[in-house]
N, C-alpha and C positions, 0 to 999 in steps of 0.2 A: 504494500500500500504506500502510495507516494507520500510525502511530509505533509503538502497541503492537505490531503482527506483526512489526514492525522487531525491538523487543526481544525477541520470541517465538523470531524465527529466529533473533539471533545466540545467545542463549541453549542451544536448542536446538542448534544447532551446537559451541560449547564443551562442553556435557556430552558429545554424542557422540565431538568428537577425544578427551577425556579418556577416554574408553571406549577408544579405539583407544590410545592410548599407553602403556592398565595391562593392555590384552589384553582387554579384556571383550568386544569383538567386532574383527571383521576389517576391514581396508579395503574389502573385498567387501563386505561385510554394511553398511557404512553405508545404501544406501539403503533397505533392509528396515527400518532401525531407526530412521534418522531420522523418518519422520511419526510414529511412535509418543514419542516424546519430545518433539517437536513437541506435538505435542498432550497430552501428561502435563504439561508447561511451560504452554500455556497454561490448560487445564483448572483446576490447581493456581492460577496466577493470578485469574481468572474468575470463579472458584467458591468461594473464601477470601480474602475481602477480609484486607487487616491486621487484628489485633486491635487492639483502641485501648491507648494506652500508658495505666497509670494515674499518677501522681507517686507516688515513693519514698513512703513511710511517713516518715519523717523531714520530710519537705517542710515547710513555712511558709508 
């Protein structure tokens, strides 16, 4: 498994317990909802690179 889907799953994983810990879905429902997050996680990454930083206005 390449490094990114590393980061994908655990990612992916943390939103979802945080879902289960504020009530957003059930310990049941994890596997229904996890590839969907999954894949919003990486989709989100993917598909939107960073923006480019620009330097402050003040800079020198």
């Amino acid at each position: 498994m390449a490094k990114a889907e590393d980061k994908y799953l655990q990612v992916a994983k943390e939103i979802a317990v945080k879902f289960i810990e504020v009530g957003r879905i059930s310990p049941a429902g994890f596997g229904d909802v996890f590839n969907e997050i999954y894949r919003g996680v990486k989709d989100a990454v993917e598909n939107n690179p960073p923006a480019r930083r620009r330097p402050p206005d003040n800079a020198e």
